[in-house]
N, C-alpha and C positions, 0 to 999 in steps of 0.2 A: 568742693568742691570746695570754686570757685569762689559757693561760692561764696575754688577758696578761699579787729578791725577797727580801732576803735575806728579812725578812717575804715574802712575796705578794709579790715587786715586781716580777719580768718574767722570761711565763712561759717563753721559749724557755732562760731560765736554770734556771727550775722543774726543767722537761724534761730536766735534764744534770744535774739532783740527784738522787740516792741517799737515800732516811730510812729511820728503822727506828724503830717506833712503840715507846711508853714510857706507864704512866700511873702518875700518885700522884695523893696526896689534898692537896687543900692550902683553906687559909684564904682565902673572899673575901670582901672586903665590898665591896657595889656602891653607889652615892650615885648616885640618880635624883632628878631634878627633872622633877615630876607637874604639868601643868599640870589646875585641876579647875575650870570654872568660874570661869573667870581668876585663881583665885591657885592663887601656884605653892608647891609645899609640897618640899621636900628630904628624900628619906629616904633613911634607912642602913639597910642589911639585911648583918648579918654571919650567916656560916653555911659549914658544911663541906660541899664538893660533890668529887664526883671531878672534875677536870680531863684533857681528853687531852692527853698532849701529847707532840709529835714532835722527837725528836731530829734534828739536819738537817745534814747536812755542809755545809762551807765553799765556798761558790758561786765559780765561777771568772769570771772577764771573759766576759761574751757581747753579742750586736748588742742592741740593746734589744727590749724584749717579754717576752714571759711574764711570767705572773705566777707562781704556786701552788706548790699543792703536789706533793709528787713522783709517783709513778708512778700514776693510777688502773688500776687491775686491776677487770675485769670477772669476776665470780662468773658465768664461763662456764661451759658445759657441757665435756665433757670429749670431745668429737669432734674430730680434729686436724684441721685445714685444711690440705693442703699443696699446695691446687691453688693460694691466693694468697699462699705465705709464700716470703718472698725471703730467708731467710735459709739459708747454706750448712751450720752446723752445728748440732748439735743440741743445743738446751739443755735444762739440768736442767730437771723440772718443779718447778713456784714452790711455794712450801710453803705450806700452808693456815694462814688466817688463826686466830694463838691464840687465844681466848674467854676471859673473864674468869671468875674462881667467879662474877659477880650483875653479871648484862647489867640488871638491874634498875638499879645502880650506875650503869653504865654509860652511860645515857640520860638520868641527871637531866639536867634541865633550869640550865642557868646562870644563863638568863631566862628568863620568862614572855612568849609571843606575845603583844601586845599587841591588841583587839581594835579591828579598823579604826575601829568606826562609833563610838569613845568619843576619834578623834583629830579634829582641827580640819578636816584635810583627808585624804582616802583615800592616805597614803602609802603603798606597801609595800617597805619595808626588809630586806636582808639582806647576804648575805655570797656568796662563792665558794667552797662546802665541797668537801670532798672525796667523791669516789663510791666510795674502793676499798674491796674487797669485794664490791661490786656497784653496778649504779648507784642501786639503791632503799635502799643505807644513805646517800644524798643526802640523803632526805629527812628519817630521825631528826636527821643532825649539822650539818638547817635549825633542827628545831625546838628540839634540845638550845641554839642562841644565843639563842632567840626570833627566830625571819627570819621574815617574812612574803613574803618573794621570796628565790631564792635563784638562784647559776648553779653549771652543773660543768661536768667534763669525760667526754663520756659514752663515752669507752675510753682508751688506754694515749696518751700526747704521746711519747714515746719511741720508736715505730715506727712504718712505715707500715701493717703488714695485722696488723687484730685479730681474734680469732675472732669470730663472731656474739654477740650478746646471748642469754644464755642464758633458756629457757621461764623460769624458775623467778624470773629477777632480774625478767624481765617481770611475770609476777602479783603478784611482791611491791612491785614499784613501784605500779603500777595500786591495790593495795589498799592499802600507806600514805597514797598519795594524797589518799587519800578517811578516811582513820583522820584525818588530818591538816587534811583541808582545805584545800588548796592548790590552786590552778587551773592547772592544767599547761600550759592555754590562753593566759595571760595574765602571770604570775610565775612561772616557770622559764627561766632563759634559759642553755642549754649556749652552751661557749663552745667557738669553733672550733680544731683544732690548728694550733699554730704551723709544723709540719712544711708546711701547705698553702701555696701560692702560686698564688693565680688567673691574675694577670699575668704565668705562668711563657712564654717565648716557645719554648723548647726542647720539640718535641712531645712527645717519649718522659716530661718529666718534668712536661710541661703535662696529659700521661693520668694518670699518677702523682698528682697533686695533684688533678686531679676526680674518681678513681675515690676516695681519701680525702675529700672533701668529700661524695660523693653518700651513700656509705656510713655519714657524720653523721648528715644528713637522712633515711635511710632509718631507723633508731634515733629518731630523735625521732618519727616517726611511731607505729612500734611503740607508741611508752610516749607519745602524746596529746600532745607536748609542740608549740608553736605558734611561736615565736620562736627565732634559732639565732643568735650571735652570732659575728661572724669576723674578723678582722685582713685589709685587703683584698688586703695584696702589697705587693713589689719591681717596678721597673722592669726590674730587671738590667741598667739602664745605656741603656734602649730611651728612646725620649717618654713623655711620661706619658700622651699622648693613646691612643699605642697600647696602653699597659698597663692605663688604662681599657677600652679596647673587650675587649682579651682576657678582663678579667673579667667582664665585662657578658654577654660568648659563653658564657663558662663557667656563670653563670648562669641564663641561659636554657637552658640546653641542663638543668642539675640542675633548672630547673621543670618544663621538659617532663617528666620522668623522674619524679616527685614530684608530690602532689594539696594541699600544707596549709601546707607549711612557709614562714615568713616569714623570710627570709634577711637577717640587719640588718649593715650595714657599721661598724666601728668607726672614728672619727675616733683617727686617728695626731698622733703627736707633731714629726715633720716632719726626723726625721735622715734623712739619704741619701737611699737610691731609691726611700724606702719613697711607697705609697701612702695618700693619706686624710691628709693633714695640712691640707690647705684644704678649708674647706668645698666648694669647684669642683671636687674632685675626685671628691666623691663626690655631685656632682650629675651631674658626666660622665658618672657611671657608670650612674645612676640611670636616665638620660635614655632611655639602650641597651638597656635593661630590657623585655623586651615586655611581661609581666605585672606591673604600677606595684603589683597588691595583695600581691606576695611579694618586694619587699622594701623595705627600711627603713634606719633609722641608730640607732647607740646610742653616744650621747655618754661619752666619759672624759671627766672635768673635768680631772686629771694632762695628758692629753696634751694639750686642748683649752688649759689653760695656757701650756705647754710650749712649743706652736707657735704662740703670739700673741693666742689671743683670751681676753679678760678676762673674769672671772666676779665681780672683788673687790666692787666699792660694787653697789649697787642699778642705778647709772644704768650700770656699764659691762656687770653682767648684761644687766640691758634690751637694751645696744646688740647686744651677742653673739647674741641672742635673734632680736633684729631680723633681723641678717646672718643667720643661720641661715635663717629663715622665707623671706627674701627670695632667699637663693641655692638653699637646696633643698627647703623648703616643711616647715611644721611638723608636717604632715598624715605627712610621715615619720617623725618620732624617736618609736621605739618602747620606746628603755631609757637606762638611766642606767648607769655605774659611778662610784659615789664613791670617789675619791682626793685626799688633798693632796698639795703637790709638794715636794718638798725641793730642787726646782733650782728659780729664778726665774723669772717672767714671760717669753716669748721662747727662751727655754734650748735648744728642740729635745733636754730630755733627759729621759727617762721613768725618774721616780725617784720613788715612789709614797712618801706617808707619810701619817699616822696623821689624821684628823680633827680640821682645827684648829690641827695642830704646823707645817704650812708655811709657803709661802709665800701658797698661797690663802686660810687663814687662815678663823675658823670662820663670820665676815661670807659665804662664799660657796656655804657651805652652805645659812645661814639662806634666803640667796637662794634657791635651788631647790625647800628644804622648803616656803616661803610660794608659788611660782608656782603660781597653782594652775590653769594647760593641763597641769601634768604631773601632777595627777593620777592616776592608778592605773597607771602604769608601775612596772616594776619595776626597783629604784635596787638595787647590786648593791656593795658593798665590795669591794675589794680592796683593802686597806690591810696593812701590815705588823702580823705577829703575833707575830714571833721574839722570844724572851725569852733574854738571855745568864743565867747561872746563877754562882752563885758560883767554881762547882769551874771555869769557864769552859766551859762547852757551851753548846747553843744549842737551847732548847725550844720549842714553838710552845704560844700561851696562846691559848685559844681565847672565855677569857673576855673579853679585848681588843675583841673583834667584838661579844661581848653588851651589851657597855658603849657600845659606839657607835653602835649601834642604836637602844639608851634614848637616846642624846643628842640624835641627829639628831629622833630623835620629838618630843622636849621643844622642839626648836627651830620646831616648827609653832606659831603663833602669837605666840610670846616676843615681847616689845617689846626690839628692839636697841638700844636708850636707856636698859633699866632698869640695874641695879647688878647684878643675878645676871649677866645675859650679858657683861657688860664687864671683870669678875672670872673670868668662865669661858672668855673669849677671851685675856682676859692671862694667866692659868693654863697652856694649849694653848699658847701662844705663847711663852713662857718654856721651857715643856719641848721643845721643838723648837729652840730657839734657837742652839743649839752644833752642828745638825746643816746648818745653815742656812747659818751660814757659813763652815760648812768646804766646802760643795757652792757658794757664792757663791765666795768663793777659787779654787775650781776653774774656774769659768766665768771670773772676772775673768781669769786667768791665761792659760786658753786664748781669753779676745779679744786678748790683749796676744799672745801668741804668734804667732796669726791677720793682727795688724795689722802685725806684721813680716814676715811671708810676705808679705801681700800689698804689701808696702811696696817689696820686693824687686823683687818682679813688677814695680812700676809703674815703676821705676829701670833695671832690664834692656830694658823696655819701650822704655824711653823714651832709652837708648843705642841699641837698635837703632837707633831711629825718626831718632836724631840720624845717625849711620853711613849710615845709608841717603840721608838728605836730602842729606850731602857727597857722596855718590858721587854723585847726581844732577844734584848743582851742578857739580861737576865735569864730568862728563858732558856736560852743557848749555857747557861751556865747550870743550871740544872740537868740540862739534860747533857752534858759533858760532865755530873759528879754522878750518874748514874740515880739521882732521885727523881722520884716521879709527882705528878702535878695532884 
């Protein structure tokens, strides 16, 4: 998935980190630009808030994906499951979550939810928070950035069998809910584990992978939630036609089983054998679908970059737009995940970064804030949080995400001609710039690499083809003097 770092950047990476949570007090000042009645006014608000933040080990190489944060832990009940746990020894139990002296502390707010109907158009904006603890501290650590949408992960990405959701996380989600305001229906969107594989061709671990999926969907039921976001799959080497249908099967098979849940596919980045990098694939998929109202697509702009289609000017949004509508119908896309990219146009490489510091650049945001068919879908961050620290560690700043929330808001209406936004794109763009091309070097590097491989190829190729053509000439000359072989 979700979720798909060194920040957030990709979650099956998430999934194989280790954090151990840390808080201080520290100094912010946030600079928002208000738009009221067409003038835009700037303000500075400095002020002392608690910050959480996650100390995060050193992320190793992994296949692309994931995004997030480390381990969600369900404030499960305490009944052991051992009719579906596969594991052979037995671990310590997890030690309960410390408390602070003043949870009051604990919950300030970094931003202020912004109220919908005082924006240009019904954005709802947020982040990928964390559930651990349970899944209803999701929704404090929405409102603590000010999200108006938010996604999680609704059990542990590190195994496959989680205990049940416990009574208790359930009432307390249900009642935040509603303390809060948020439509569980419409703007929460969990994000599916990266451990799943629909397109899995191996039975034993094609059961494997939908008894994890179903058991998603059965969670989002519980706690009202309407939308499920997932990563579609590998081929493992198969067609892709057939890797569609298996997850099309798989699908249907979790609708039948399931009465609400809308099952959204994620558009991929287009490395290897993964699934969902062209739009076509996930109209394949779509197509196999018997029940067309359960399920849908939720666009990355990262990966959708990534893998070739353009978001930067106006006219090449529009095109992107178009292609989408025309190959799988707009009537699908049910979410967003905002990401810039730190690898280029085309890249095939899922490298998420900050809003505006890319390559996509903050022209491609403005683009989606102004669409207005996307309207009240829920637009979802995953942008990198990580903050390196003097003494050299690595904190997650959770204020990063509050601040780019307010941005994106502010970009509803802005005229991309004025001086604020032309100063505020060369700002983003300056501070991204050294990350830019050191990831551009890399790519350039590895085509120059690429174009010797296959240069090789064409050369060996094309010895054979020569070897082969003599010996036939040859051939043909034998048996035109009448000797035989």
């Amino acid at each position: 998935m979700a979720r798909r770092s060194a920040p957030r950047q990709s979650a099956r990476k998430a999934a194989q980190t280790q954090v151990a949570a840390t808080e201080s007090k520290q100094k912010v000042v946030s600079v928002t630009s208000v738009d009221v009645n067409g003038t835009s006014t700037t303000l500075s608000v400095e002020s002392i808030v608690d910050v959480d933040k996650t100390r995060a080990t050193k992320r190793k190489t992994a296949p692309p994906e994931p995004e997030f944060d480390g381990e969600e832990v369900e404030n499960i009940s305490r009944a052991k499951d051992t009719k579906n746990s596969q594991e052979t020894t037995k671990k310590p139990a997890a030690k309960k979550r410390k408390t602070t002296k003043n949870e009051a502390e604990d919950t300030m707010p970094l931003a202020s939810r912004t109220a919908i109907p005082s924006l240009r158009r019904a954005m709802y904006i947020g982040a990928h928070v964390s559930g651990a603890g349970g899944v209803h501290n999701s929704i404090r650590n929405a409102a603590h950035i000010g999200a108006n949408a938010f996604a999680l992960f609704l059990k542990s990405q590190r195994k496959w069998v989680s205990p049940p959701l416990a009574d208790e996380a359930k009432t307390q989600f249900h009642a935040l809910i509603k303390e809060h305001s948020y439509d569980a229906g419409k703007h929460i969107l969990p994000h599916g584990s990266y451990l799943v594989n629909l397109a899995q061709s191996d039975a034993a671990k094609a059961a494997q992978a939908y008894d994890g999926f179903l058991d998603d969907l059965q969670r989002c039921e519980a706690l009202g939630i309407t939308l499920y976001n997932f990563h579609p799959g590998s081929t493992g080497g198969e067609t892709m036609a057939s890797a569609c249908a298996r997850i099309a099967a798989q699908l249907n098979r979790a609708h039948a089983a399931t009465s609400s849940v809308v099952t959204l596919l994620e558009n991929m980045c287009g490395s290897g054998n993964v699934v969902g990098s062209r739009f076509e694939d996930l109209r394949d998929i779509i197509a196999l679908v018997d029940d067309k109202s359960r399920v849908g697509v939720c666009i990355d702009t990262c990966h959708a970059f990534a893998a070739g289609y353009d978001l930067r000017s106006p006219e090449a949004f529009a095109q992107t737009m178009a292609k989408f509508d025309s190959v799988v119908g707009l009537r699908y896309l049910r979410a967003f995940h905002l990401n810039d990219s730190k690898a280029p146009f085309g890249s095939h490489r899922d490298l998420h970064a900050n809003i505006g510091t890319g390559f996509l650049g903050l022209q491609a945001f403005h683009n989606i804030m102004n669409h207005e068919p996307l309207q009240g879908l829920p637009m979802v961050l995953e942008t990198p949080i990580d903050e390196k620290q003097p003494d050299g560690k690595t904190v997650e700043n959770k204020q990063i995400w509050a601040d780019e929330i307010k941005l994106l808001e502010s970009l509803i209406g802005m005229d991309v001609e004025s001086a604020e936004f032309k100063q505020m794109s060369e700002e983003f763009q300056a501070k991204g710039a050294s990350e830019r091309q050191k990831i551009q070097e890399q790519v350039d590097k590895k085509a120059e690499k690429d174009a010797k491989k296959d240069a090789k190829k064409d050369a060996k190729k094309g010895s054979k083809a020569k070897k082969k053509g003599k010996k036939k000439k040859d051939e043909d000359s034998c048996d035109s003097c009448g000797e035989s072989d």
